[in-house]
N, C-alpha and C positions, 0 to 999 in steps of 0.2 A: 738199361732196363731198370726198373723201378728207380730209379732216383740215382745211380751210380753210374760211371762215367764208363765211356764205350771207347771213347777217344784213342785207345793203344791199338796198334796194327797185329791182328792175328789172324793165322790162319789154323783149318780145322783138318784134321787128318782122319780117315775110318781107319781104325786098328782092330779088329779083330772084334766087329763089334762094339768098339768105343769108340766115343770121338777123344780126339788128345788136342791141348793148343797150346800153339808155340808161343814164347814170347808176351804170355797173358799174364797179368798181373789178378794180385785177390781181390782187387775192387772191379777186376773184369767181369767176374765171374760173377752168377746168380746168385740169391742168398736162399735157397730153396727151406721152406717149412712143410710139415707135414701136421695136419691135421684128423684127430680120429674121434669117432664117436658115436655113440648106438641112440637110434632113434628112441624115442618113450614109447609106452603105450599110446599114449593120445596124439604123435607124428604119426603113428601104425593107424591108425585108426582111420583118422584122417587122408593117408594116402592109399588106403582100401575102400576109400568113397570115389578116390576119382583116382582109379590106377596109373592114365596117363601123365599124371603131373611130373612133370621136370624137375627135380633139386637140381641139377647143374646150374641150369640157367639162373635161379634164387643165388647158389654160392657165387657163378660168372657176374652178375647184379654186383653185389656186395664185394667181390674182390677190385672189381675194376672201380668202385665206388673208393676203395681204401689206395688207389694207385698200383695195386700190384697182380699178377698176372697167375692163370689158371695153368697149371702143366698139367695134370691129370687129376681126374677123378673117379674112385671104385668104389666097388659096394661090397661091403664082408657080411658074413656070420658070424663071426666069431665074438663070442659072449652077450649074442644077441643080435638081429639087424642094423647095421650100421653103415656107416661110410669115411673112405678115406681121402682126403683134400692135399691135392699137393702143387706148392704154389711159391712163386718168386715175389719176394716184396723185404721192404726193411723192417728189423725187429721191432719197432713201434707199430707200424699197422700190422702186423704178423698177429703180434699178443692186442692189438684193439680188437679186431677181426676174430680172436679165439674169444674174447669177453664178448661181442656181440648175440655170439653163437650159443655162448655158454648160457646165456641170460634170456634164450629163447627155451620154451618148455617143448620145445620138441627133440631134445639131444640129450644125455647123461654120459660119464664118463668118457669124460671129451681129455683127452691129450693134445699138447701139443709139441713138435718136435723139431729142431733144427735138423736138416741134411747139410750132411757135407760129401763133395766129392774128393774122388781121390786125391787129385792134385791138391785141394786142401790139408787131405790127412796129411799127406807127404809133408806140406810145407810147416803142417803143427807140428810131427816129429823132429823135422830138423830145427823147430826152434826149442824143443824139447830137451835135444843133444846140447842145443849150446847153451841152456839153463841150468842145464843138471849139476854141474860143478857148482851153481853161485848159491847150491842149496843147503844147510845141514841140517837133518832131521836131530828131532826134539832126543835129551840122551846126552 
């Protein structure tokens, strides 16, 4: 998926509500971004002229244009009408994709945010433990 190798044999398990995989390495795995950010006045405006308009399909456009793929898309409140974009792709079209967006007048206070799953965190920490000795703070 987006540009990284699928090639390792895995399989997927339901656990409890999650999926888990065996045998998957960190290039298996998606590189999932999260995207947020409140519409301006003049995107409100705009999509109070013609309520049925789709943003998905405008962000599905644009994501698949940059090679990477759409996992979910919501709509907040919070500090204002906005939307949240969550989407698999490599950190160069991730951040091209946030400056496309960013550079349209219809968004303000766009973030952007790396996900990581657990099996990620897990394997940050254990490189974590085995860093921690080769460190000595300033002192």
């Amino acid at each position: 998926m987006c540009g990284r190798s699928r090639e390792s044999k895995r399989s997927d398990h339901a656990s409890g509500g999650r999926v888990t995989r065996d045998h998957q390495s960190m290039e298996d795995l998606p590189m999932l971004f999260c995207i947020s950010a409140n519409y301006t006045p003049k995107a409100m405006e705009a999509m109070g002229k013609n309520p049925n308009t789709s943003r998905q399909e405008a962000v599905q456009k644009l994501l698949t244009a940059a090679g990477a793929k759409l996992i979910a898309m919501y709509y907040t409140i919070a500090d204002g009408p906005g939307a949240m974009v969550i989407f698999d792709a490599d950190p160069t079209a991730a951040q091209a994709v946030t400056g496309v967006v960013a550079s349209s007048d219809a968004v303000h206070n766009i973030k952007l945010r790396r996900l990581f799953s657990e099996d990620e965190v897990i394997a940050i920490r254990q490189k974590r433990a085995q860093l921690q000795g080769s460190y000595r703070p300033p002192g």
